[in-house]
N, CA, C and O atoms as a printed pandas DataFrame, in Angstrom:
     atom_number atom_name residue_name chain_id  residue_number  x_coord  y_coord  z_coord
0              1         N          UNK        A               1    1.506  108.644  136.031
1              2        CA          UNK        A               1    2.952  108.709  135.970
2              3         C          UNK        A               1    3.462  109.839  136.856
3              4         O          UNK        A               1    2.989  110.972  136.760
4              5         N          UNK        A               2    4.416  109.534  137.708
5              6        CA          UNK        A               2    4.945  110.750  138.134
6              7         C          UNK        A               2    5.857  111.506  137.773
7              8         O          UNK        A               2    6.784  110.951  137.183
8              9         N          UNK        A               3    5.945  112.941  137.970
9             10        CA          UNK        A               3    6.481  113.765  137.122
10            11         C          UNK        A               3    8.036  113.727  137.619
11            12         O          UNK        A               3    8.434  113.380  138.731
12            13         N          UNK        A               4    8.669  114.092  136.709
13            14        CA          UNK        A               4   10.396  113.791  136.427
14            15         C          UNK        A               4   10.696  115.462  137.210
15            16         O          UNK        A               4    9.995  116.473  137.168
16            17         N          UNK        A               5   12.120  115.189  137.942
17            18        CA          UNK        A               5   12.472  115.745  138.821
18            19         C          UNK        A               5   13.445  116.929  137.982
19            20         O          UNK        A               5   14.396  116.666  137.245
20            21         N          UNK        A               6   13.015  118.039  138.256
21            22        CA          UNK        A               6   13.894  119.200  137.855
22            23         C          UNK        A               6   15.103  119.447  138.186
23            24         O          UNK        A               6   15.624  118.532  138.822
24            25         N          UNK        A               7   15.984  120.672  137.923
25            26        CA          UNK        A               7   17.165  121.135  138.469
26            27         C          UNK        A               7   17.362  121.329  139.898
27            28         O          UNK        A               7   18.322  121.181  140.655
28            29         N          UNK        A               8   15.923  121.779  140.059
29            30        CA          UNK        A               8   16.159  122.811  141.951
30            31         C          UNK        A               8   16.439  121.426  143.063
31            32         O          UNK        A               8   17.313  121.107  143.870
32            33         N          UNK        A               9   15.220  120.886  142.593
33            34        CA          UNK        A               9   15.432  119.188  143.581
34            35         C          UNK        A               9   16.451  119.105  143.297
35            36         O          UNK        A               9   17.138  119.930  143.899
36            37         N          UNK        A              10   17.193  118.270  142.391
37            38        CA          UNK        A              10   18.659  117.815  142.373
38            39         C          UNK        A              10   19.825  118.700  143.083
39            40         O          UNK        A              10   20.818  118.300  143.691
40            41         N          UNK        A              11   19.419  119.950  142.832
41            42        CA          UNK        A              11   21.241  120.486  143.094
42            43         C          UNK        A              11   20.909  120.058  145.179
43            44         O          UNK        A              11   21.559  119.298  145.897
44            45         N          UNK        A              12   19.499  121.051  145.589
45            46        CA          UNK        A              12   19.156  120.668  146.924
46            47         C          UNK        A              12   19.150  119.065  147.604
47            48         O          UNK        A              12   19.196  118.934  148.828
48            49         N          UNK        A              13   19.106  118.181  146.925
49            50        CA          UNK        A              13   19.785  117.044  146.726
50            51         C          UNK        A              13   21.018  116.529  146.828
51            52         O          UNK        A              13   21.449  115.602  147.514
52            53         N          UNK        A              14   21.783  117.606  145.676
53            54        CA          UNK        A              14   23.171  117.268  145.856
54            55         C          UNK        A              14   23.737  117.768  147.382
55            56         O          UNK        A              14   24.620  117.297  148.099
56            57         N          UNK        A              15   23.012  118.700  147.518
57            58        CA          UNK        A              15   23.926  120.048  148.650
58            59         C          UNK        A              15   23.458  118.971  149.762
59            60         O          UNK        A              15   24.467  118.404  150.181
60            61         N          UNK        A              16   22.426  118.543  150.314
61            62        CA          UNK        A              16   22.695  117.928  151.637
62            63         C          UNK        A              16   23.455  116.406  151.404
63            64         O          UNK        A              16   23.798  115.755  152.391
64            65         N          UNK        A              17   23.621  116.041  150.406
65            66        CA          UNK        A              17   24.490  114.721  150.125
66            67         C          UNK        A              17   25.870  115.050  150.274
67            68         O          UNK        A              17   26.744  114.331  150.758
68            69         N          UNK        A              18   26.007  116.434  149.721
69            70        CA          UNK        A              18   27.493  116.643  150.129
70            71         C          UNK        A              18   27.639  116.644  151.510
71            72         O          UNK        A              18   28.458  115.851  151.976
72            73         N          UNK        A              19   26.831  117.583  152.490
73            74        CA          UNK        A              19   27.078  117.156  153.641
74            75         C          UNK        A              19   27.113  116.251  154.256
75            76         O          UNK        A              19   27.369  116.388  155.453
76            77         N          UNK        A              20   26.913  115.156  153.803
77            78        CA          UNK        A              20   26.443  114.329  154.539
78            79         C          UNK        A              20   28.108  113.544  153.713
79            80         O          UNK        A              20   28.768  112.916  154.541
80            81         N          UNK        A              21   28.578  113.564  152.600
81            82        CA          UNK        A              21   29.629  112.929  152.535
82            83         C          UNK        A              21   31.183  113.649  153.084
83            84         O          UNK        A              21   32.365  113.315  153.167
84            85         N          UNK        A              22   30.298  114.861  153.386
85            86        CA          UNK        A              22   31.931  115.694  154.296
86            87         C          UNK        A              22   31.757  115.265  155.470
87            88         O          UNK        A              22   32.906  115.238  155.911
88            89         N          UNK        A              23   31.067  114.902  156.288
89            90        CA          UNK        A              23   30.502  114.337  157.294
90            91         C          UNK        A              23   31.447  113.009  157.560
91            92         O          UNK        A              23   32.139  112.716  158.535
92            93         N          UNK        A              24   31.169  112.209  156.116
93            94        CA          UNK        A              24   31.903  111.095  156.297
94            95         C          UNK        A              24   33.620  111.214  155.696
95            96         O          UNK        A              24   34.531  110.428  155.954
96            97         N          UNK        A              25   33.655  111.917  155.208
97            98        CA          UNK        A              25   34.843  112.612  154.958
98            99         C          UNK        A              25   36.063  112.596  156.242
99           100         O          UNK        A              25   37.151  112.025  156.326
100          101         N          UNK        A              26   35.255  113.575  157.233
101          102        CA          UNK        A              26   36.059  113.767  158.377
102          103         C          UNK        A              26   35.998  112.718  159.226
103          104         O          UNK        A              26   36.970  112.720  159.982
104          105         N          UNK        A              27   35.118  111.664  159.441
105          106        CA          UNK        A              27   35.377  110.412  160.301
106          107         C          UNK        A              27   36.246  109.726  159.327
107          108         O          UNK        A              27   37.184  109.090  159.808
108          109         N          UNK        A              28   36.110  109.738  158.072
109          110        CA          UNK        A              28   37.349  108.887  157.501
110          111         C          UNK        A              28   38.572  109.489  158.062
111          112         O          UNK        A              28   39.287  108.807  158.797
112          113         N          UNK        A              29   38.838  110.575  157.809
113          114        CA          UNK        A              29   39.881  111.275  157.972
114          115         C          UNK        A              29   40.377  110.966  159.526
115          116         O          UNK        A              29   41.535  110.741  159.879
116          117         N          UNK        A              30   39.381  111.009  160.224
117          118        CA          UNK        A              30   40.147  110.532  161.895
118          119         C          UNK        A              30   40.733  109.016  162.029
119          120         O          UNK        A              30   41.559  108.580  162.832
120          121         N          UNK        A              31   39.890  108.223  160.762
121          122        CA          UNK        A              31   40.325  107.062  161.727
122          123         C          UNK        A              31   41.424  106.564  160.324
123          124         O          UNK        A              31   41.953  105.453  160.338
124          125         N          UNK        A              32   41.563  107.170  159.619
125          126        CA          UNK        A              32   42.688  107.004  158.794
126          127         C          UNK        A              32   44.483  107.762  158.441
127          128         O          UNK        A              32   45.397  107.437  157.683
128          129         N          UNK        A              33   44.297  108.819  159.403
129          130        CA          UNK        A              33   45.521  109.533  159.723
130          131         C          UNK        A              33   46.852  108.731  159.450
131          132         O          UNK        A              33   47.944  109.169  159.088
132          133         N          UNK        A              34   46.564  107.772  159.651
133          134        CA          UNK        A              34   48.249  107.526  159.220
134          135         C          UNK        A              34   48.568  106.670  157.443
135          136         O          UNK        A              34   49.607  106.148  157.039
136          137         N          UNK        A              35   47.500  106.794  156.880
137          138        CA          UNK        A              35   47.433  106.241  155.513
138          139         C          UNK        A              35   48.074  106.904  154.494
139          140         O          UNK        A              35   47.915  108.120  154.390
140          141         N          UNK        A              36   48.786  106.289  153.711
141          142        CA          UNK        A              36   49.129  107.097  152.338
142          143         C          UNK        A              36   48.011  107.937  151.740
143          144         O          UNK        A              36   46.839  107.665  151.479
144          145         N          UNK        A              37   48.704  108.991  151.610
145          146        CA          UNK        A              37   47.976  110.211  150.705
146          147         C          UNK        A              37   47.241  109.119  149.223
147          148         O          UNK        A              37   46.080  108.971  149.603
148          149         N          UNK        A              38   47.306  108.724  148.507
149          150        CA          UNK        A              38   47.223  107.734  147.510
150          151         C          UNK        A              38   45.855  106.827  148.339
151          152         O          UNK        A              38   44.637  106.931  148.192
152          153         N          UNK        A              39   46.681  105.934  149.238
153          154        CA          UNK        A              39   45.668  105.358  149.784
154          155         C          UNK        A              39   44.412  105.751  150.183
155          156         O          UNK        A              39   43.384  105.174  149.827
156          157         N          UNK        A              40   44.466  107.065  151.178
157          158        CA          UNK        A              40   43.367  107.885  151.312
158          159         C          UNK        A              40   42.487  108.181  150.874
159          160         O          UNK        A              40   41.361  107.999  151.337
160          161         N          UNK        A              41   42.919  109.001  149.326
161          162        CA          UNK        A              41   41.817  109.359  148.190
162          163         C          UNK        A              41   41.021  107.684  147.462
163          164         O          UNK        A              41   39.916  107.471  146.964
164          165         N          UNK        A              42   41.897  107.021  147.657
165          166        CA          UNK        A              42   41.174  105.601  147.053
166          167         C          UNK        A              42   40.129  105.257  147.969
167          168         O          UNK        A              42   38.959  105.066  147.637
168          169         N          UNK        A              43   40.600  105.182  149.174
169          170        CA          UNK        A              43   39.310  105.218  149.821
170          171         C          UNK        A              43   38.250  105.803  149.892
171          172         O          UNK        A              43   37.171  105.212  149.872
172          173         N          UNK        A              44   38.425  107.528  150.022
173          174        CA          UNK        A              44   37.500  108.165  149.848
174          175         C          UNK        A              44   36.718  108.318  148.576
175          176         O          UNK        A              44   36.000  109.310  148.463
176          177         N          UNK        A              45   36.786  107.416  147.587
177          178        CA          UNK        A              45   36.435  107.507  146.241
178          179         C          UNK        A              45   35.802  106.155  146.755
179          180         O          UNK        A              45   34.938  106.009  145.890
180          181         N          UNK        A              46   35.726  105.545  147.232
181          182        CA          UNK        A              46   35.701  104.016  147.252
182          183         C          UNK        A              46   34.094  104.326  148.490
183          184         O          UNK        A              46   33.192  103.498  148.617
184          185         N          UNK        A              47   34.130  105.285  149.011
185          186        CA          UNK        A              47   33.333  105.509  150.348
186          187         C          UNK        A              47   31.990  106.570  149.819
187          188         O          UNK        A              47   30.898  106.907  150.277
188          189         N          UNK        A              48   32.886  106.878  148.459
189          190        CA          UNK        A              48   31.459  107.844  147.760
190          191         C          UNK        A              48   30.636  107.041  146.986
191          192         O          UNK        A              48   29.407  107.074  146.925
192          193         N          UNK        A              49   31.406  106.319  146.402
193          194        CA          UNK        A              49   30.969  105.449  145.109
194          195         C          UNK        A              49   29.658  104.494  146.481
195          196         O          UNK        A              49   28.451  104.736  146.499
196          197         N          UNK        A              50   30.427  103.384  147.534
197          198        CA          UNK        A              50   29.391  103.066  148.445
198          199         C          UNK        A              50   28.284  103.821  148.531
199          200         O          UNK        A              50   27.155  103.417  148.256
200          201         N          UNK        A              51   28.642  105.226  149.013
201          202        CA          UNK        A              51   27.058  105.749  149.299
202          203         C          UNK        A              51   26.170  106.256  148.287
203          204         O          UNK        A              51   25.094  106.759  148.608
204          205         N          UNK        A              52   26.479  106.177  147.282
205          206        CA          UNK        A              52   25.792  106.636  146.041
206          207         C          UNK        A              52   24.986  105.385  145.233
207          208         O          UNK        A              52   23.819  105.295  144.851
208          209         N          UNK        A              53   26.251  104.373  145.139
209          210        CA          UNK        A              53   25.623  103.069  144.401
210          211         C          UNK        A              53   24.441  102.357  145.397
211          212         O          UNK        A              53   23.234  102.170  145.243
212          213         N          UNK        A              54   25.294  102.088  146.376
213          214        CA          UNK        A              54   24.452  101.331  147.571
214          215         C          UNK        A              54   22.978  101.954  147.555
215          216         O          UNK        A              54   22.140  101.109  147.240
216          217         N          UNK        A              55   22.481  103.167  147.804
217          218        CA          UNK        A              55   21.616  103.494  148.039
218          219         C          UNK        A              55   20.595  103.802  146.801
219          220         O          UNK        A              55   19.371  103.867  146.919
220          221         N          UNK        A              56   21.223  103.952  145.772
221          222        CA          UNK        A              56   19.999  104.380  144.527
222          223         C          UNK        A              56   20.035  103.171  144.426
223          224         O          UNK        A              56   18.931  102.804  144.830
224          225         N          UNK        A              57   20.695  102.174  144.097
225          226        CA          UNK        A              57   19.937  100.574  143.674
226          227         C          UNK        A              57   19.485   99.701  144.627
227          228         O          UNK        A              57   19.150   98.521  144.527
228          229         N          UNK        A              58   19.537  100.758  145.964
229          230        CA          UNK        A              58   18.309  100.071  146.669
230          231         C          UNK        A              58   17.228   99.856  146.717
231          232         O          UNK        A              58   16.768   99.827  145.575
232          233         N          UNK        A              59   16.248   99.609  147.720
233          234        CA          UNK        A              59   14.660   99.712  147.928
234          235         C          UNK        A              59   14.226  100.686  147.860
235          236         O          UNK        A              59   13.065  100.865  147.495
236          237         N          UNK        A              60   14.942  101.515  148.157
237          238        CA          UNK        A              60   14.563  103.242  148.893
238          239         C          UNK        A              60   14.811  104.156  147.517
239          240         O          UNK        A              60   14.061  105.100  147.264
240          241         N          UNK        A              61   15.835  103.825  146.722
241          242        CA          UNK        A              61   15.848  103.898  145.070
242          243         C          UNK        A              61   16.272  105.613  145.423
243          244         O          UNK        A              61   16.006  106.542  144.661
244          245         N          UNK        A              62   16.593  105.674  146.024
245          246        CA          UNK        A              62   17.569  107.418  146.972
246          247         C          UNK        A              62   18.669  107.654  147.568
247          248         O          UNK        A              62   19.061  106.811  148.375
248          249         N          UNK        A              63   19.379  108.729  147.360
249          250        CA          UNK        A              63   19.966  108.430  148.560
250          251         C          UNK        A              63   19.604  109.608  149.951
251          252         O          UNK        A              63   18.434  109.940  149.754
252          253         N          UNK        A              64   19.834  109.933  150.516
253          254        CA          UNK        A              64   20.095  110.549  152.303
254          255         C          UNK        A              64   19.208  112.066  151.540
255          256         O          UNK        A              64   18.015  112.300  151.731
256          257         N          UNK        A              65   20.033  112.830  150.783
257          258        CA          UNK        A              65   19.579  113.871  150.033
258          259         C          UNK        A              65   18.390  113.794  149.072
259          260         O          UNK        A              65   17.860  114.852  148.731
260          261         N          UNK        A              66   17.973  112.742  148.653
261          262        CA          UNK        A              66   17.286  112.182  147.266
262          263         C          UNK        A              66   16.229  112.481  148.926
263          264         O          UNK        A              66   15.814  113.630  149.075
264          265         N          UNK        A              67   15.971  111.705  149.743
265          266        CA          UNK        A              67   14.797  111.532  150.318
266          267         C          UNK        A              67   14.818  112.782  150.892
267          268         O          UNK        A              67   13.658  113.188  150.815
268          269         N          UNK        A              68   15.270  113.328  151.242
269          270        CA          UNK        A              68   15.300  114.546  151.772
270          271         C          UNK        A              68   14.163  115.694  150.958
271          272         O          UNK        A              68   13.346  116.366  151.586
272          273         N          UNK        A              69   14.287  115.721  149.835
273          274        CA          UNK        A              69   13.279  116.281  148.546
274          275         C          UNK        A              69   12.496  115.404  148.034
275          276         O          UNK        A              69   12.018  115.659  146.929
276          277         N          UNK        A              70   12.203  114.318  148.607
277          278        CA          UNK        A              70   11.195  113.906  148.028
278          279         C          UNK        A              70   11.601  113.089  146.877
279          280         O          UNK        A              70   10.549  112.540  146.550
280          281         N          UNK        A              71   12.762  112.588  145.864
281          282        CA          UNK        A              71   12.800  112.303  144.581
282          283         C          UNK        A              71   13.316  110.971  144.409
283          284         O          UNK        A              71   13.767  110.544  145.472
284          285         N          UNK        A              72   13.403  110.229  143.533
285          286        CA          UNK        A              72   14.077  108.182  143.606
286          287         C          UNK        A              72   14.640  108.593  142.119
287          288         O          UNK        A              72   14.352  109.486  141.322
288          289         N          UNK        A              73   15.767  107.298  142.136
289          290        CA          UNK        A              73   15.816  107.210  140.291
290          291         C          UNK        A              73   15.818  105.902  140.581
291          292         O          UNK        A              73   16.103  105.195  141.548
292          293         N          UNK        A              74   15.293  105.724  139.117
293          294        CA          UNK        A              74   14.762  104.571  138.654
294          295         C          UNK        A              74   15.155  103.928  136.981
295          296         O          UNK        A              74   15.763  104.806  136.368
296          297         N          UNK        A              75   15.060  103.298  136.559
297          298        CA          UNK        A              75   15.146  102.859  135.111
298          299         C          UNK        A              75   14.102  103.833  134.361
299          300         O          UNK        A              75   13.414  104.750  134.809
300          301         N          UNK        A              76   14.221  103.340  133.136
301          302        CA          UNK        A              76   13.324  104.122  131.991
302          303         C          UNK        A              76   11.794  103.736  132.554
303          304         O          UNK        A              76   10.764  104.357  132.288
304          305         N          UNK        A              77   11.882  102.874  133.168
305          306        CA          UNK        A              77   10.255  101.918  133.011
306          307         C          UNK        A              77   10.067  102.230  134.366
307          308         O          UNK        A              77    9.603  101.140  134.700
308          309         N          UNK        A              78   10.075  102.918  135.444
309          310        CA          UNK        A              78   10.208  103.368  136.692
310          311         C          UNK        A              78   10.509  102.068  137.641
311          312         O          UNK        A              78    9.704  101.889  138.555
312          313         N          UNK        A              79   11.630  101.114  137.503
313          314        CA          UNK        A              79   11.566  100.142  138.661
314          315         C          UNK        A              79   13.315  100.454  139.477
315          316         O          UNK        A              79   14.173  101.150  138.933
316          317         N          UNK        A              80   13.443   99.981  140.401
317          318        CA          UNK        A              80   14.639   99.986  140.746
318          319         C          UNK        A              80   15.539   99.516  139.676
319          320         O          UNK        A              80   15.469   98.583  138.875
320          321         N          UNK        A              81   16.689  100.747  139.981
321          322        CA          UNK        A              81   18.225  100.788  138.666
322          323         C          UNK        A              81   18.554   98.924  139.859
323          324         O          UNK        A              81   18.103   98.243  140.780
324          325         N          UNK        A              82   19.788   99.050  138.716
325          326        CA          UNK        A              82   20.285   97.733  139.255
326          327         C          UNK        A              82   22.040   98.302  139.720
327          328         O          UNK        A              82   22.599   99.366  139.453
328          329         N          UNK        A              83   22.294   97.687  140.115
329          330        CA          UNK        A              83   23.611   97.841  140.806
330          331         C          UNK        A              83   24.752   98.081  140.141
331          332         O          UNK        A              83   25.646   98.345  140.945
332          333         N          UNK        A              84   25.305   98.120  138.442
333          334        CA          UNK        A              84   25.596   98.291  137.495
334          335         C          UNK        A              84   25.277   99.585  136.710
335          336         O          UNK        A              84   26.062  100.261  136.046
336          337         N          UNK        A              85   23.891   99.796  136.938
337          338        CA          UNK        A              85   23.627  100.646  136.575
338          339         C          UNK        A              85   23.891  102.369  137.656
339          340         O          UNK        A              85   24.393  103.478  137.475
340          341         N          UNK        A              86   23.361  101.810  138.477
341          342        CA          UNK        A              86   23.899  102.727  139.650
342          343         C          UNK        A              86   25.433  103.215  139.421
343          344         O          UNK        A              86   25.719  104.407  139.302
344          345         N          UNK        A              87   26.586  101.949  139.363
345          346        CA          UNK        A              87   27.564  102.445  139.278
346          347         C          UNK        A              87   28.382  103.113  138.391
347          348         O          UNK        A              87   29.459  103.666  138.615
348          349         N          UNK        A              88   27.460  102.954  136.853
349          350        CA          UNK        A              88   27.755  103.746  135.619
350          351         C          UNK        A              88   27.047  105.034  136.068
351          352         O          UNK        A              88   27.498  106.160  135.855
352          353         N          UNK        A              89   25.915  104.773  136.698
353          354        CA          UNK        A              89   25.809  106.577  136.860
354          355         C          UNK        A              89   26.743  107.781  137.814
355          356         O          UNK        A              89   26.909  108.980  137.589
356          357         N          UNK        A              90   27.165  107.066  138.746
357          358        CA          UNK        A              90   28.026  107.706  139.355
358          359         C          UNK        A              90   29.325  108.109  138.708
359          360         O          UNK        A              90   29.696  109.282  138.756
360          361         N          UNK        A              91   30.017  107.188  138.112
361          362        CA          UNK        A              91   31.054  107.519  137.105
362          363         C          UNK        A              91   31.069  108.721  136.373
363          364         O          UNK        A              91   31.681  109.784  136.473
364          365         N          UNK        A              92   30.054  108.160  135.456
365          366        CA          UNK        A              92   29.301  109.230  134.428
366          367         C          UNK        A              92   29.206  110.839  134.972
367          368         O          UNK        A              92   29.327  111.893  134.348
368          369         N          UNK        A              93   28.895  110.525  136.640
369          370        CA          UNK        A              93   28.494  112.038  137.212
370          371         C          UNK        A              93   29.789  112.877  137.805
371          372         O          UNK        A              93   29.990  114.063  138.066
372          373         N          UNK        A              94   30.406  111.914  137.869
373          374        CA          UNK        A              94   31.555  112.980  137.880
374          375         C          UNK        A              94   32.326  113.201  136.769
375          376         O          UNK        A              94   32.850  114.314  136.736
376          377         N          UNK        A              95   32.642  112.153  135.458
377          378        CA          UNK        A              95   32.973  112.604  134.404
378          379         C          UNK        A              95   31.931  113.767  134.200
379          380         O          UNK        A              95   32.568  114.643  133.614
380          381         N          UNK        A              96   30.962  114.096  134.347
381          382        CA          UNK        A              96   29.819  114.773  133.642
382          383         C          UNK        A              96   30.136  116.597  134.187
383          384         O          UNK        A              96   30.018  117.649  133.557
384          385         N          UNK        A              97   30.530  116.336  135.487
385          386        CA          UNK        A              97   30.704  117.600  136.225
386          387         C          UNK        A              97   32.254  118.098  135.966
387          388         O          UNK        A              97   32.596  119.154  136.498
388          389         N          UNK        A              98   33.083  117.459  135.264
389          390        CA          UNK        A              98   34.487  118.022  135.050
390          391         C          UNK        A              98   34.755  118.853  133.766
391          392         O          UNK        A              98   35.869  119.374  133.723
392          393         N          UNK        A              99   33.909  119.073  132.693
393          394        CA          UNK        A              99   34.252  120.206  131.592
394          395         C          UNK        A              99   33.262  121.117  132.457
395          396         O          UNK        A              99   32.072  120.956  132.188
396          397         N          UNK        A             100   33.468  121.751  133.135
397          398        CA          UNK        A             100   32.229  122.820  133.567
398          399         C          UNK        A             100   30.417  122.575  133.675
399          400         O          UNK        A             100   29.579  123.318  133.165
400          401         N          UNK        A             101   30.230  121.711  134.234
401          402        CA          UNK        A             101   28.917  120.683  134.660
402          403         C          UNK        A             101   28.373  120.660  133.142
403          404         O          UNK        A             101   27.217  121.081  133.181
404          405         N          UNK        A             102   28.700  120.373  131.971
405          406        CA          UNK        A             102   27.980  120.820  130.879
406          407         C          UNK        A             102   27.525  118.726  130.344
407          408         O          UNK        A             102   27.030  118.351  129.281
408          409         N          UNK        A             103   27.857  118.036  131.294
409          410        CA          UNK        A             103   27.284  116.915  131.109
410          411         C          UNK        A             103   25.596  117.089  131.850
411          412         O          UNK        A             103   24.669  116.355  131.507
412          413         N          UNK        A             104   25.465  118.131  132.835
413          414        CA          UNK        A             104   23.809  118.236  133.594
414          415         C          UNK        A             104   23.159  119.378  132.577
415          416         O          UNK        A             104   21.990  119.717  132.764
416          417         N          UNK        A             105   23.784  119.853  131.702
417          418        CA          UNK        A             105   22.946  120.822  130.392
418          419         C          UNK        A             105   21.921  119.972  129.940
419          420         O          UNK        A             105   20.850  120.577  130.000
420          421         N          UNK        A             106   21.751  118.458  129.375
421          422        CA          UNK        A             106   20.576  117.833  128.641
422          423         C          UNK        A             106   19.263  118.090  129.683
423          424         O          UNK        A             106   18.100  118.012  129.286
424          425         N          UNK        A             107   19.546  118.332  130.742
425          426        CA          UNK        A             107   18.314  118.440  131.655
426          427         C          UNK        A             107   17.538  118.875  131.790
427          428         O          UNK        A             107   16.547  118.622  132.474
428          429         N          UNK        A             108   18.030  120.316  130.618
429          430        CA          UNK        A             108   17.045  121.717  130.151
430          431         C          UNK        A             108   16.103  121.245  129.195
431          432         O          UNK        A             108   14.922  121.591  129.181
432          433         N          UNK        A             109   16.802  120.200  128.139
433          434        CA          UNK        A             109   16.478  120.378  126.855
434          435         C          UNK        A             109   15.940  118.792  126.592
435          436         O          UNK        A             109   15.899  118.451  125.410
436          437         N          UNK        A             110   15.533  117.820  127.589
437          438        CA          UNK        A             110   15.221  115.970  127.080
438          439         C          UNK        A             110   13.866  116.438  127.975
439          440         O          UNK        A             110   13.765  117.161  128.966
440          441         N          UNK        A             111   13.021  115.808  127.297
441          442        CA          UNK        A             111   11.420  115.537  127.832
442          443         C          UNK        A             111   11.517  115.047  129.063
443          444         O          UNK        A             111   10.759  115.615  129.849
444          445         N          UNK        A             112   12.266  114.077  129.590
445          446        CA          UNK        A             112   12.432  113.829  130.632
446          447         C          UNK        A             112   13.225  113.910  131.679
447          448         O          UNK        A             112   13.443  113.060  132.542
448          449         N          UNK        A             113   13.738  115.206  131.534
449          450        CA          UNK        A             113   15.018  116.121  132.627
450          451         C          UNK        A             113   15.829  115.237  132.781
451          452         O          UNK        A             113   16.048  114.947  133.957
452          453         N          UNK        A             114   16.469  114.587  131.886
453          454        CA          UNK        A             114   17.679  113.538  132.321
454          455         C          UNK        A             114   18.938  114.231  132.113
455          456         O          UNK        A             114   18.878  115.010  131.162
456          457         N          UNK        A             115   19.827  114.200  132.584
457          458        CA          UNK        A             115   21.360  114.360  132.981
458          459         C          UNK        A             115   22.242  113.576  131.624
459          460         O          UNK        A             115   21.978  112.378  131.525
460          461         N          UNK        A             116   23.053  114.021  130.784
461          462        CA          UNK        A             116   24.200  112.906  130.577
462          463         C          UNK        A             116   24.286  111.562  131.079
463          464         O          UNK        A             116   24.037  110.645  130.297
464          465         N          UNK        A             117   24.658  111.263  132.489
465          466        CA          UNK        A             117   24.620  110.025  132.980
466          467         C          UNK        A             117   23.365  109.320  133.381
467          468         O          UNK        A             117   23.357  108.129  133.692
468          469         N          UNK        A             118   22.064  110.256  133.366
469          470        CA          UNK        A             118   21.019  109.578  133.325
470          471         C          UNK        A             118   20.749  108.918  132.263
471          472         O          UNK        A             118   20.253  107.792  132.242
472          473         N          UNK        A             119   21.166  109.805  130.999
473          474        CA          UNK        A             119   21.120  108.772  129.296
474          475         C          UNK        A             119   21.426  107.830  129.332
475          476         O          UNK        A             119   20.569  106.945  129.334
476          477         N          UNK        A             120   22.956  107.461  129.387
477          478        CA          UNK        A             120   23.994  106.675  129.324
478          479         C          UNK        A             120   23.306  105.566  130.330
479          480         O          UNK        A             120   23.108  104.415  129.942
480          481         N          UNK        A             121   23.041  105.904  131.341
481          482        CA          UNK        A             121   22.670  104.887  132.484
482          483         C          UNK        A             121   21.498  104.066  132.288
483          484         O          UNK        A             121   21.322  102.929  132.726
484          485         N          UNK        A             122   20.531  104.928  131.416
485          486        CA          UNK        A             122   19.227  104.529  131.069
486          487         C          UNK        A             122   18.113  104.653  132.081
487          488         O          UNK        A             122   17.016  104.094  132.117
488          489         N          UNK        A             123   18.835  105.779  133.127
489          490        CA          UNK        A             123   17.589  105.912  134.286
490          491         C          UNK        A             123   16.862  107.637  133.953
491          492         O          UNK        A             123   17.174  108.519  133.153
492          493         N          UNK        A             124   15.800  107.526  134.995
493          494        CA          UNK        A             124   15.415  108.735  135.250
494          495         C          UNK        A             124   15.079  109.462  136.824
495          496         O          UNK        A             124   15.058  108.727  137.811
496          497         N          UNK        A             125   14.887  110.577  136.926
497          498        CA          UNK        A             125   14.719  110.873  138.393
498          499         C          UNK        A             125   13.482  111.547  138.609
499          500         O          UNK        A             125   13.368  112.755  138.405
500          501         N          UNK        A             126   12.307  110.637  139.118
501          502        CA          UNK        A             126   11.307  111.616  139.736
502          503         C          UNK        A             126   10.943  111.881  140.602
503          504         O          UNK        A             126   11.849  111.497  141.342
504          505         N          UNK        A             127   10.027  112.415  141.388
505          506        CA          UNK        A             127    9.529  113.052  142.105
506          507         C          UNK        A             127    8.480  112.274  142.442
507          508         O          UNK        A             127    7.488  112.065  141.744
508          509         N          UNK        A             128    8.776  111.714  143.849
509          510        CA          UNK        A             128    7.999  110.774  144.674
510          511         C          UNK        A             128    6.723  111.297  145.112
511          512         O          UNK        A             128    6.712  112.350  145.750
512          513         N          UNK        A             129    5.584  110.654  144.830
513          514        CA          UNK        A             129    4.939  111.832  145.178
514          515         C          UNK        A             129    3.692  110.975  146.232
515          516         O          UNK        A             129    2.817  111.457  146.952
516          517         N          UNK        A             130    4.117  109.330  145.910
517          518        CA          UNK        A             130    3.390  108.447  147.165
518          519         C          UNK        A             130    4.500  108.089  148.101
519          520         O          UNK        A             130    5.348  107.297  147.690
520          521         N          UNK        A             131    4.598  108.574  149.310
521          522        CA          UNK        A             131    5.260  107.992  150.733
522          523         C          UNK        A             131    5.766  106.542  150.747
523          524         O          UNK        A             131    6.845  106.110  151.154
524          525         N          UNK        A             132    4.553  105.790  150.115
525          526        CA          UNK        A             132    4.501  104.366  150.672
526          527         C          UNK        A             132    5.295  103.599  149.741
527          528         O          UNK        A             132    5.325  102.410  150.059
528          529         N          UNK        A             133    5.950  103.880  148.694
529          530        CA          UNK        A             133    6.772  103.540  147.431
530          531         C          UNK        A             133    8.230  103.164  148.295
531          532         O          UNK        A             133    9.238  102.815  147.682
């Protein structure tokens, strides 16, 4: 079994995912300049949710940052989340990060370093530790 992915992976995870969505941030931002303020943020919510869902309920079971450290999430039973599930976790992760990140506290304290929205979602995140997966 491979071992379930800690705090340090994830946040280093999060941090180049953010770049990589400010990245897309500012090409949105160029080629959308003349859009309602309203409209804008829908999109850009609409362009996170894409790169987050799209990519963990893929093949690659990561996203841009996830491979970057090495780590996939997966279901309880380690197979690819499904596309539903992906998108309850993303939800979940930003509800989770708005009382003061205290939805990523279970991560200290569950046998299997899961998150709030990893519960709820029914996934987990480990630590890839064969290439060829």
């Amino acid at each position: 079994m491979q071992p379930y992915s800690g705090i340090c992976r994830r946040l280093i995870a999060s941090m180049i995912d953010f770049f990589v969505i400010i990245f897309l941030f500012m090409f949105l931002e160029l080629i959308t300049e003349t859009l309602d303020e309203t409209l804008f943020y829908i999109l850009f919510f609409l362009t996170m949710w894409a790169y987050f869902v799209f990519q963990e309920s893929s093949i690659l079971k990561s996203t841009v940052g996830k491979q970057a450290v090495n780590i996939i999430v997966t279901d309880l039973n380690g197979n690819r989340i499904s596309f539903k599930q992906a998108t309850m976790r993303f939800i979940l992760k930003i509800l989770a990060a708005i009382p003061f990140f205290t939805g990523f506290l279970p991560i200290f304290f569950t046998s299997k370093k899961q998150t709030f929205h990893d519960i709820v979602a029914k996934t987990v995140v480990f630590i890839q530790e064969d290439q060829s997966q």
